[in-house]
N, C-alpha and C positions, 0 to 999 in steps of 0.2 A: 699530723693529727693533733698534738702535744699544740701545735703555736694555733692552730681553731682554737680550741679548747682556750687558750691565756688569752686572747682574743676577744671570745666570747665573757670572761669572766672580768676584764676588763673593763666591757662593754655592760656589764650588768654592775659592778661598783661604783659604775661612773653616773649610772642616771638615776633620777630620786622613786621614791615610792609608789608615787602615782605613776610612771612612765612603766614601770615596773610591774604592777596594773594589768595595762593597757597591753602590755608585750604577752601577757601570759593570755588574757582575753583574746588577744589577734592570735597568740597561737592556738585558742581552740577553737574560735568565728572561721578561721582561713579553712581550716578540715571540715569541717561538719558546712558549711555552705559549699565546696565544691563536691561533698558526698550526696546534698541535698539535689544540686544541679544535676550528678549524673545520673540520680534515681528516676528524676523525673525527665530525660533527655533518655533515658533507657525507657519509661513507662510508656512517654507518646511514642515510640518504636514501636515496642510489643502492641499500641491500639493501633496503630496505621495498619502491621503487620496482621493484627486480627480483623481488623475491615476488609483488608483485601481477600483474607482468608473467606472471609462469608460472604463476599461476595461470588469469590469464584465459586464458591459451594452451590450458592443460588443459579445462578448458571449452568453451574452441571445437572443441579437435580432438574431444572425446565428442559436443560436439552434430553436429559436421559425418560423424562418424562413424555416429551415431546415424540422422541423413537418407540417407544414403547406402547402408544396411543395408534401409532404411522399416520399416512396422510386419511384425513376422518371428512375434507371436499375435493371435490371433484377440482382439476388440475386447469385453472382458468385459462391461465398464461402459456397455450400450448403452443408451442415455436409452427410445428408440422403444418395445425390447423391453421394458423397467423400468415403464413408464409405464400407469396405472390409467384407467378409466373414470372414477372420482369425481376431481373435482379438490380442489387442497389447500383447505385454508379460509385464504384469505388475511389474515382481522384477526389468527387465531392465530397465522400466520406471522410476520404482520411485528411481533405485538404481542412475540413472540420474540427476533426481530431487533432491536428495542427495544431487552428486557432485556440481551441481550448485549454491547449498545455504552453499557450504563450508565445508561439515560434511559429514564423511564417514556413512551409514544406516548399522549399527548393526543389528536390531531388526528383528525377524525371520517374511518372510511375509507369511500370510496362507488365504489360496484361498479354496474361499466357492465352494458349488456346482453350476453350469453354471445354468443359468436359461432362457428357451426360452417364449415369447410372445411376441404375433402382430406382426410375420417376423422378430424380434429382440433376440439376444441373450447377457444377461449382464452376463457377469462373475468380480464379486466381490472378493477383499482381505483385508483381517485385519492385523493392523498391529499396534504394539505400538514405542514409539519417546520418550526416556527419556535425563533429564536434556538438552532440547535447550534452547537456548535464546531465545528473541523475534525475533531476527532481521533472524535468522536462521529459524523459525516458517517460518516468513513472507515469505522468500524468496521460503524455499519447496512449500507451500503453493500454490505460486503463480506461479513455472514451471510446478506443476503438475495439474493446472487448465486450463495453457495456452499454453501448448509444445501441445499436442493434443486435440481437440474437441469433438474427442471419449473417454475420460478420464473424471470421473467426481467425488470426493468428497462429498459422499451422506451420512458420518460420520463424524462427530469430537468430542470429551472430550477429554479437557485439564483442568488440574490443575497446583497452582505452587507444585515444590518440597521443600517435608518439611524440607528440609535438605539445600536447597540453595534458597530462595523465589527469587533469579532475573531469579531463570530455570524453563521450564515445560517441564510436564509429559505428553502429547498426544496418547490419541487412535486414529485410524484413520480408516475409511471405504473408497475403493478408488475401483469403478469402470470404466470398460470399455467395451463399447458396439460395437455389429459388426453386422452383418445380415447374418440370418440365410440362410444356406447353403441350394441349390434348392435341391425338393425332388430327380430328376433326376441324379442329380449328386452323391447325396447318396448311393439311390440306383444303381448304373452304380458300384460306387464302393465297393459294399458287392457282387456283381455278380463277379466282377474280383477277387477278393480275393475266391470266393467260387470255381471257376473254375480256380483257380492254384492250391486249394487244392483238389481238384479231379482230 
């Protein structure tokens, strides 16, 4: 400490009066400019931090506003009422879904047996997704939950691959539901077919 100190005082007999100055101004310019910088690198914090603040606030009070009102029109977009007899074609769909998220669909899709209940008919397919990314995950993911409403993802297992850990390996379960076809109509058409064959 002692040899700083002869050092320093060395260092200050040696240089003239103006230098002298100069050393005691830099010693109070150097402090008070980086207290200045961190006031103001602290202030735009706290305003970032209070923007995001009122914003979320704004957000809460619409959404809580918005529950408190409930639904105040009639519900346009009704899947039930929307919804056809013929069901979608699922290889189209998801060969779609594919396209959209970048990547050609390889993988063979295999469709279960159609299963009818409550005036509803789901017809499900399986199908596996190897080595995607995430971002490519994300993307089929999400046309083939929201291109259609009768489309619904009622599977998934995924793993990474052992062979590349940034890819996965995807099973997928991907249904689509339609409503079942009136008896009348059914039947109308095993009558005509019966009576061309006779």
């Amino acid at each position: 400490m002692s040899a700083l100190t002869d050092r320093a005082s060395d260092f200050w007999a040696r240089i003239s009066p103006r230098e002298r100055r100069l050393v005691v101004l830099a010693a109070i310019a150097v402090p008070l400019t980086i207290a200045l910088w961190l006031g103001l690198a602290i202030r735009d914090g706290l305003d970032a931090m209070a923007a995001r603040n009122t914003k979320t606030r704004k957000a809460l009070d619409t959404l809580a506003d918005l529950r408190a009102r409930g639904q105040t029109h009639a519900q346009v977009d009704d899947v039930v009422a929307t919804m056809g007899t013929e069901p979608l074609s699922l290889d189209t769909y998801l060969s779609n879904a594919a396209k959209k998220a970048k990547f050609e669909l390889k993988s063979t899709i295999t469709p279960r047996q159609p299963v009818s209940k409550g005036g509803f008919v789901t017809n499900t397919s399986t199908l596996t997704l190897d080595k995607l990314s995430m971002d490519e995950l994300k993307d089929f993911l999400q046309a083939v939950e929201t291109d259609s409403k009768t489309v619904a993802i009622t599977h998934i297992d995924m793993r990474r691959d052992f062979r590349d850990k940034d890819k996965l390996d995807v099973n997928l379960e991907v249904s689509t539901y339609s409503k079942e076809k009136p008896a009348g109509a059914q039947g109308s058409g095993s009558d005509n077919s019966t009576g061309k064959g006779g």
